[in-house]
N, C-alpha and C positions, 0 to 999 in steps of 0.2 A: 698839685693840681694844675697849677699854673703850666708846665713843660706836658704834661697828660693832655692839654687842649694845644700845645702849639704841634705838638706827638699826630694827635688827631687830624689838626688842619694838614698837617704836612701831608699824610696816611692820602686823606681827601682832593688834595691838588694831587699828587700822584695817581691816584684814580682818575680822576678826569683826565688826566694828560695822559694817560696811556688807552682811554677809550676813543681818542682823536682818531679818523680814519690814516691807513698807511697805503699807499701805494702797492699794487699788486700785478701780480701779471695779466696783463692782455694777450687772450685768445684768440682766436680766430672765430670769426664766429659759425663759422662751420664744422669748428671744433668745441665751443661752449660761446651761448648766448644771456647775456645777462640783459637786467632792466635797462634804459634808457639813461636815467637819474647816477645809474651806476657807470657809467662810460663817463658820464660829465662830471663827478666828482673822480675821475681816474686822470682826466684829462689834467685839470685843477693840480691833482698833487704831482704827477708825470711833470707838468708844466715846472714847479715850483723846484723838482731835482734838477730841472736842465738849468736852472738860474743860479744855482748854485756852483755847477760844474756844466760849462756845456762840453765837456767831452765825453761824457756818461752817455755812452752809446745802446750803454740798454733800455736809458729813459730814454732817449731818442724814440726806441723803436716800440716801447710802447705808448711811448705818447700819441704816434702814427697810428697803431695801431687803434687805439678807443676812437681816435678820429674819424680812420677810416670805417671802424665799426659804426658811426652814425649817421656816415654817409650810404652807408650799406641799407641801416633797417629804415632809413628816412619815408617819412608817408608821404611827403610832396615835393615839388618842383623845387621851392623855396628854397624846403630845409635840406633837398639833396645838392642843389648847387653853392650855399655856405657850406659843408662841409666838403663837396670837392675844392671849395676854392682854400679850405683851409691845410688839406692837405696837401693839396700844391705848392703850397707857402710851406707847408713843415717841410719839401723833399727841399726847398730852396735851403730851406735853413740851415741843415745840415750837410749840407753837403759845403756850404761856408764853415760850419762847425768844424767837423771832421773831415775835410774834403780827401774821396780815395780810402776809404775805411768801408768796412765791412758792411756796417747798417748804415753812410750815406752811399753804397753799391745797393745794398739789399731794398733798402727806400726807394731808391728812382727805381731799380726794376718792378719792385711791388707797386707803382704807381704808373707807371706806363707798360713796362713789359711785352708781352705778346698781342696783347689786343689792340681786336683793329688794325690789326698789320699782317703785311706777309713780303715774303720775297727781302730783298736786299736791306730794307727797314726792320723786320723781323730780325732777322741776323744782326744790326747794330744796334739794335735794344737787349737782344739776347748775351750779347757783350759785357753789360752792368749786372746779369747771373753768374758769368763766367767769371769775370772777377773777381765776386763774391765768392768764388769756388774756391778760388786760387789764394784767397785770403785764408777762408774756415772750408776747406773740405769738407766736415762733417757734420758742421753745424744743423740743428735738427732744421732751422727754420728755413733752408731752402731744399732740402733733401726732395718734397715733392715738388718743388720748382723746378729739380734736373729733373723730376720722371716728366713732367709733360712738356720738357723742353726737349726731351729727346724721342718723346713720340711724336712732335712737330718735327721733327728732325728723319723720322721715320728709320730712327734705331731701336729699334725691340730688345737686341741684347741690352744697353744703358737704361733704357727705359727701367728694364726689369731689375735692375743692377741697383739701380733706387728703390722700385717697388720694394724690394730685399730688404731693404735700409730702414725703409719706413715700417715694417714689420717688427724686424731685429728691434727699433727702438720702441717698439711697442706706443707709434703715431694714432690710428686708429683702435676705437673698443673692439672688445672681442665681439660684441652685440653688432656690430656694424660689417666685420669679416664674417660672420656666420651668416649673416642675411646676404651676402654675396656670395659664399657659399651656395645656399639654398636656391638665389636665381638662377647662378650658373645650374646647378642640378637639374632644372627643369628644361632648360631648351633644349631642342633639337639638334644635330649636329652638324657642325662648321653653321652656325647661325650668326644671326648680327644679333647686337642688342642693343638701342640708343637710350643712352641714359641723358642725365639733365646738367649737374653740376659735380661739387666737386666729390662730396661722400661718394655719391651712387657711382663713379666713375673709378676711384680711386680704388674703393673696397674691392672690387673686382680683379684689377687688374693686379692688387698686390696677392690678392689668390691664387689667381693663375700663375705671379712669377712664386712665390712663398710654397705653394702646396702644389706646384705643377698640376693642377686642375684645371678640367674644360681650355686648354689653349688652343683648340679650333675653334674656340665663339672670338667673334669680333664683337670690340665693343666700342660703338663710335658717340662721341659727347658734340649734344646739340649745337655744343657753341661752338665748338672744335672747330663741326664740319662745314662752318659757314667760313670758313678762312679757306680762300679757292686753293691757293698753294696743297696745302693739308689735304684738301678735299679729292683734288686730283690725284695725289700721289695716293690717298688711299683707293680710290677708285679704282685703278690700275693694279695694286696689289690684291685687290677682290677678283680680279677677274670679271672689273664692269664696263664696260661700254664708258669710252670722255663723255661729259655731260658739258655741252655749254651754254652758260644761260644767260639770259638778255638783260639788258639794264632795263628796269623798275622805275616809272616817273608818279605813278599813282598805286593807289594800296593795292585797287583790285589787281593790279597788275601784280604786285608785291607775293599777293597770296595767290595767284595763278604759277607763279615762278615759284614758290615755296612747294604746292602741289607735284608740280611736275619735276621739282627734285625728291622729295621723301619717295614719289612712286616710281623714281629708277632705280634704286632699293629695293625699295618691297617687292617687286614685278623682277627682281631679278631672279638669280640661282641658287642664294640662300635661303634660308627660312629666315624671318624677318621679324622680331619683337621690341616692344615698348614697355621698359621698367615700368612699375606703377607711379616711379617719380618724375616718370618724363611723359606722361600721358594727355595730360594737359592740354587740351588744343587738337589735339589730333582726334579724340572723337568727334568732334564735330564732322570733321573732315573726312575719315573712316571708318567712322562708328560702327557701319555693318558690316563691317570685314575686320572689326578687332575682337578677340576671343581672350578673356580673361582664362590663365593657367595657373595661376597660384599667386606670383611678386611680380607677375608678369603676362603682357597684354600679345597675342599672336596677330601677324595678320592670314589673313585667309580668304583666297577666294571663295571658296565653298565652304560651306560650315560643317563645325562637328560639334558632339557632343564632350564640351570641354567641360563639364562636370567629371568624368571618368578620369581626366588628364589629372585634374585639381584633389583629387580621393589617388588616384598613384601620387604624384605628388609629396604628398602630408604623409600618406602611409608607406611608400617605400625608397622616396630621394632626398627629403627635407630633416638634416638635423634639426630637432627644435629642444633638448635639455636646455637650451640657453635662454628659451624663453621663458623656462620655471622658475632655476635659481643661475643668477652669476658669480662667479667667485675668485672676482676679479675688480682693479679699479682703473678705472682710466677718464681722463678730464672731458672727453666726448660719450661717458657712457647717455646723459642726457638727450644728443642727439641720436645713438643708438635706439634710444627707446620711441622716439620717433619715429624711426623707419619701422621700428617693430609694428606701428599703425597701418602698414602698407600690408598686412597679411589679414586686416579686417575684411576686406571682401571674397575674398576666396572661403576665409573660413568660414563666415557667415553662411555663405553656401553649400559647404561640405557639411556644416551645422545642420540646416536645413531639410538636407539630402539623406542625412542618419534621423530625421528626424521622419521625414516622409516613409521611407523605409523601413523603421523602425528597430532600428537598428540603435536599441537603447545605450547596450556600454558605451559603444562607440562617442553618443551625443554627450554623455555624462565625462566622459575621459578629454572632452574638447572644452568645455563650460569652463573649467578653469584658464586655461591660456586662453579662451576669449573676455573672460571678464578683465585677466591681467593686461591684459593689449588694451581692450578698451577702455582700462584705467588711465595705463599709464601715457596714453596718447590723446585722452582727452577727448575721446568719440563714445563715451556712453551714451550720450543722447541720441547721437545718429546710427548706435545699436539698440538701444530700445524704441526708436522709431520706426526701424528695420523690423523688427522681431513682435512687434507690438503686435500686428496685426496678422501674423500670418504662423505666431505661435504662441500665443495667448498663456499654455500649459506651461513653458518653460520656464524652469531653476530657473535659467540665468536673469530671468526680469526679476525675480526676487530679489535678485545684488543691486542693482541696479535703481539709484534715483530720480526721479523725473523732474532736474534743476528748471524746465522752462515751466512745469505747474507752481513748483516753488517762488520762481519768481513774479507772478501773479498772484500769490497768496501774499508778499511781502506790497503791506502797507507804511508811508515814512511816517516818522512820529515826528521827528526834527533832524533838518541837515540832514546828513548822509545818511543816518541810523534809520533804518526799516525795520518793521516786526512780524512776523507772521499772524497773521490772522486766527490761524489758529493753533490747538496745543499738537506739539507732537504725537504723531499716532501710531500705533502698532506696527502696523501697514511699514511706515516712515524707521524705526526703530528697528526692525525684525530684516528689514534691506541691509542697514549698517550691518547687524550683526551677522547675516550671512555674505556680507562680504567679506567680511573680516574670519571669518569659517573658510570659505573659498580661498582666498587667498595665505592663506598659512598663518595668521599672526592671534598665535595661538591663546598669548598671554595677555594682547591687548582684551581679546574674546571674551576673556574669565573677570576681567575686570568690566567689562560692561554688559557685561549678562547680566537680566533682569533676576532680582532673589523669587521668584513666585513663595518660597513657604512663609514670607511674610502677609501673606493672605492669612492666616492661621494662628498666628502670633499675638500674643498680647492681649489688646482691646477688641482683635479682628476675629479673636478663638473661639468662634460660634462655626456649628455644622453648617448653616447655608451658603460660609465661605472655601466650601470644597471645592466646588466647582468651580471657581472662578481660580484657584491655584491651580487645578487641572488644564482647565481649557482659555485662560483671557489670556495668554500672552503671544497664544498661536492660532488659534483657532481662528478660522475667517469668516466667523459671526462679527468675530470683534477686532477688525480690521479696523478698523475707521475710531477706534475707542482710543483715547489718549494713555502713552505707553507711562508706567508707572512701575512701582519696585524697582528704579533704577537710583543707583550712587551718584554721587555729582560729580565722581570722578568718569562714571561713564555720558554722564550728559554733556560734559566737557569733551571726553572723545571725540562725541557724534559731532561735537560743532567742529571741530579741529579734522575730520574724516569729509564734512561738508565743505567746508572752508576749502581743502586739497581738490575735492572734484569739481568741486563748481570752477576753482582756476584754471583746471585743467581742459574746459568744455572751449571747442574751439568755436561753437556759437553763442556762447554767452554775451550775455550783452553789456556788462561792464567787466573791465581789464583786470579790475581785482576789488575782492572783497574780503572780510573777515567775518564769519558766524562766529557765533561765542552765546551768552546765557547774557539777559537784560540787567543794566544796573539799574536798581530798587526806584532811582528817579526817572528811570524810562520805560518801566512796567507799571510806576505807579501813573505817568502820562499819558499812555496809550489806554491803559484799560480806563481814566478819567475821563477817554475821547479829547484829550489836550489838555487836559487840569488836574496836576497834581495833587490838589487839596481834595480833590473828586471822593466819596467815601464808596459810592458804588456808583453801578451803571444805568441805572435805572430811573424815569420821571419823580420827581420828590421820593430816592430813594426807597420806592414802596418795590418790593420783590412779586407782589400779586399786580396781574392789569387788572383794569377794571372789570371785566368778566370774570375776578379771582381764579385765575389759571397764574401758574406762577411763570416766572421769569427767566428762572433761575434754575442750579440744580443745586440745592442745599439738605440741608438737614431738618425739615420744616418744623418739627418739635424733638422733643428728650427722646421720645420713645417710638416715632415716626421714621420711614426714610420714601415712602414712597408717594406722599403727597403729592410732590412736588414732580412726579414723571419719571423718579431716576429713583432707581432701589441702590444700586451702585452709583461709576460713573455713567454717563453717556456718549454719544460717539461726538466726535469732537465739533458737527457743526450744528449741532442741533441748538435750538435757542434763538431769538433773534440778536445779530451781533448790537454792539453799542454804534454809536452816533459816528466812529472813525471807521466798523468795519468790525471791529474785534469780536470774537466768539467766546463765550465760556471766563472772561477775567472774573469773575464773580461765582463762586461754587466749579461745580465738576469736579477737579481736582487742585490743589495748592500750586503754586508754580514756583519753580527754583530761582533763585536770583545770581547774580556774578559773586557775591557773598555766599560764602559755604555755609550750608546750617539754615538761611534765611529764608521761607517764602513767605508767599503774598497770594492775597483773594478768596483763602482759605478749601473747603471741598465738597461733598460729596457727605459727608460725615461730619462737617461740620454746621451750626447754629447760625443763623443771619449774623448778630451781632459779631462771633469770628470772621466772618468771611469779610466786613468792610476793607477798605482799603487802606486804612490809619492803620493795621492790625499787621504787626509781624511774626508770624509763626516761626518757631525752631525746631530744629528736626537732626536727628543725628546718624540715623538706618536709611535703606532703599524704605519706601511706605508705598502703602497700595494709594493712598490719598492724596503723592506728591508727583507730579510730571514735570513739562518744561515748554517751553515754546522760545522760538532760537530769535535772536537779530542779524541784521546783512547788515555790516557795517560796511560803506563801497567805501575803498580808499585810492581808488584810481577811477575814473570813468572812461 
């Protein structure tokens, strides 16, 4: 026994010691974005390989890296100038470390580089990528450093020569060259396009050298062109008019000079467009001469009807199988699906437009790629805002949650943990499940579909529960009726499917939260109104007020069920809530607890004495008598 437990202990510390976190690569975060918490524990263990060996030039580089990743997502002044001043210190460090080595070449360039320069400074910073070159030619990590060093350079062949590079190594997702793809498809020909950063710039142009596509669009990057050197030499290659502009001592001046550059561009010879990623700022300023085409904003003197452009478009220039299934991996597919949110407003409108029209397959064959886009980009709510009011009939609000009602129904009980007010409803349940229809996931589907023929079943095996197996689980009488015959393996889902969307809402009001099912000491707190010991909700526990109308929706005798208002259940907000807000913890329906098998509050079919609060019911089926109601547990604000 004695060696069986030091067996054990051993087994035990080996466990722990292998759950320690390890060191990992740092991204770019243009290429994968992680938490905050997550950069500074990379930092931490990066830090601790360099103290080991400081020759270890790939913890070097990503040590640099996670640094400069939190100088990158910094929300202030503060926390942006500690983390530039700490990567300043890392390029010093190592280039004492390794001095003349690949990553302290690759470090000083990636830290001063091209910006903010031009001319003869340009070229001596450009020096510490050449280097780098001459060390690792093919190293992945500066391959699109030569392509925009050599589009500053205004060599197209090299330029492309890398474009090529970064394809072959399969740099960018496929989700990402297909959406550049689809832009290029839409313009006009020998067009510009100004994009913003680096995906939306890069994805293009490695198209155009990779697939010899559209190479009459020009494609100039906002920040590019504010480097006069650059700016001129491409001007000149356009066939534009020199542009020279005045120094700038105050803003208005700033945006007066800003103005009358973008509009020697637009006002020239080409046709003139703005990705949906670089739009930003410019309607203000064009707004009525920009015309949305699909991933992309026109300008336009005169207007037209770019509805027609946005329907060719979709229906005869835009691959979109990429946008159903991918079948492929790659460590930016994350940012890929991002960009995939940049086809929400055209589609919206083409939506629309089949819908005005009437033009039904059409509307039904888009519903899916718009629900997937506005999953996975985090804008259902500012598609069911869109869509609320101006097509009320539509499928797709079915899929569709509405997280800012939700979070107005969420009342705290303690700390972080919030409850819903009230029990989940049909309404609320029947969204999940044809989202989960719509989007293909066929298996999750069959596991959280409600059993309706347990209406019928058992103690329930009476004629007058036909109807309610027929019609309660769809039917939009009973919308608002808390959803029931469900497994706790599917009410688990639903939390885990919330939990996903709400993170995903880019107006959500806290950073992150988890739904999940109450444990037993935070259903039995909230439905107490704060008191766990609470047995029910109601003044001296009496379920009749004084006018003897009841409280409740119970089971009021053996052989009764409609005494009390409710022959079944009722719709989830009827009743007056308790003293914190809450609805129905007392009767309606049992509620599921974070314990399998457990509820609490009892139902509909059950006796006052069941329904207290002391009172743990078991359950082992979906039941018509058991629902659930979810907690927001925020773990970030």
């Amino acid at each position: 026994m004695k060696y069986l437990l030091i067996g054990f202990t051993f087994l035990t510390c080996l466990n722990a010691f292998s759950q320690e976190p390890k060191p990992e690569t740092v991204y770019s975060i243009t290429k994968e974005e992680k938490e905050i918490s997550w950069y500074e524990i990379q930092i931490k263990l990066w830090k601790a390989e360099i103290d080991k060996n400081n020759q270890n030039g790939n913890a070097w580089i990503n040590y640099y890296r996670a640094n400069r990743a939190l100088r990158n997502l910094a929300q202030t002044e503060e926390e942006r100038t500690k983390w530039q001043s700490q990567c300043k210190s890392i390029h010093e460090q190592v280039w004492k470390a390794i001095p003349k080595s690949f990553e302290a070449y690759f470090i000083q360039y990636s830290e001063n580089g091209f910006h903010d320069s031009s001319g003869s400074e340009n070229e001596l910073r450009a020096q510490d990528l050449l280097n780098a070159q001459a060390l690792r030619p093919n190293d992945p990590l500066i391959q699109d450093l030569l392509m925009i060093h050599y589009e500053l350079q205004n060599d197209p062949e090299k330029r492309n020569f890398y474009a090529n590079r970064l394809f072959e190594n399969n740099e960018l997702s496929v989700g990402m060259l297909n959406w550049a793809y689809n832009i290029l498809s839409e313009l006009d020909e020998n067009a510009i396009l100004f994009t913003y950063g680096d995906n939306d710039t890069y994805a293009p142009w490695i198209v155009q050298a990779a697939k010899n596509f559209r190479k009459d669009v020009s494609i100039i990057n906002l920040h590019l062109i504010n480097m006069d050197d650059y700016r001129n030499r491409l001007l000149k290659q356009l066939g534009y008019e020199p542009l020279i502009l005045k120094e700038t001592k105050t803003e208005e001046e700033a945006k007066a000079v800003s103005k009358q550059f973008y509009e020697h561009f637009l006002k020239g010879k080409r046709p003139a467009y703005f990705s949906a990623s670089a739009i930003s700022g410019f309607e203000d300023v064009f707004g009525d001469k920009l015309y949305l085409t699909g991933l992309a904003y026109k300008y336009s003197e005169s207007s037209f009807d770019n509805t027609v452009i946005i329907r060719r478009n979709y229906e005869k220039r835009y691959l979109l199988d990429y946008l159903k299934e991918v079948f492929s991996y790659n460590i930016g597919d994350m940012k890929g699906e991002v960009f995939n949110g940049m086809y929400l407003p055209s589609m919206i409108k083409l939506y629309q437009h089949y819908a005005e029209s009437e033009e039904l397959t059409k509307k039904l064959e888009l519903e899916p790629l718009l629900l997937k886009i506005a999953e996975q980009s985090g804008q259902q709510s500012d598609v069911l805002e869109l869509l609320s009011g101006k097509d009320k009939s539509t499928s797709f609000l079915s899929t569709v949650l509405d997280l800012k009602t939700m979070e107005k129904n969420m009342i705290p009980v303690k700390g972080n943990v919030y409850l819903d007010k009230y029990e989940v409803s049909n309404g609320d349940y029947n969204k999940f499940l044809n989202n989960l229809k719509v989007s293909g996931k066929t298996d999750l589907f069959q596991i959280a579909l409600y059993d309706s023929t347990q209406w019928t079943k058992g103690k329930y095996a009476v004629s007058f529960n036909d109807p309610m197996m027929n019609l309660y689980h769809w039917h939009p009488a009973y919308e608002n009726y808390p959803a029931v015959c469900i497994s706790y393996e599917g009410a688990k889902a639903y939390c885990e499917w919330l939990t996903k969307q709400y993170n995903l809402q880019r107006k959500r009001t806290y950073t992150q939260v988890v739904f999940r099912l109450p444990t037993e000491l935070e259903w039995r707190t909230a439905a107490g109104s704060g008191d766990p010991k609470a047995i029910t909700p109601f003044p001296n526990n009496d379920i009749k007020a004084d006018d003897k109308h009841y409280l409740g929706n119970i089971r009021p005798s053996k052989d009764r069920f409609f005494d009390d208002g409710g022959f079944h259940q009722v719709q989830v907000n009827m009743y007056d809530p308790n003293k914190m807000g809450f609805y129905n913890t007392f009767g309606n329906v049992s509620e599921m607890t974070s314990t399998k098998g457990k509820v609490l509050g009892g139902s509909w079919y059950d006796l006052f004495e069941e329904c207290t609060f002391d009172k743990t019911q078991s359950y082992s089926n979906p039941d018509p008598t058991i629902g659930f109601r979810v907690v927001m547990e925020i773990i970030e604000k």
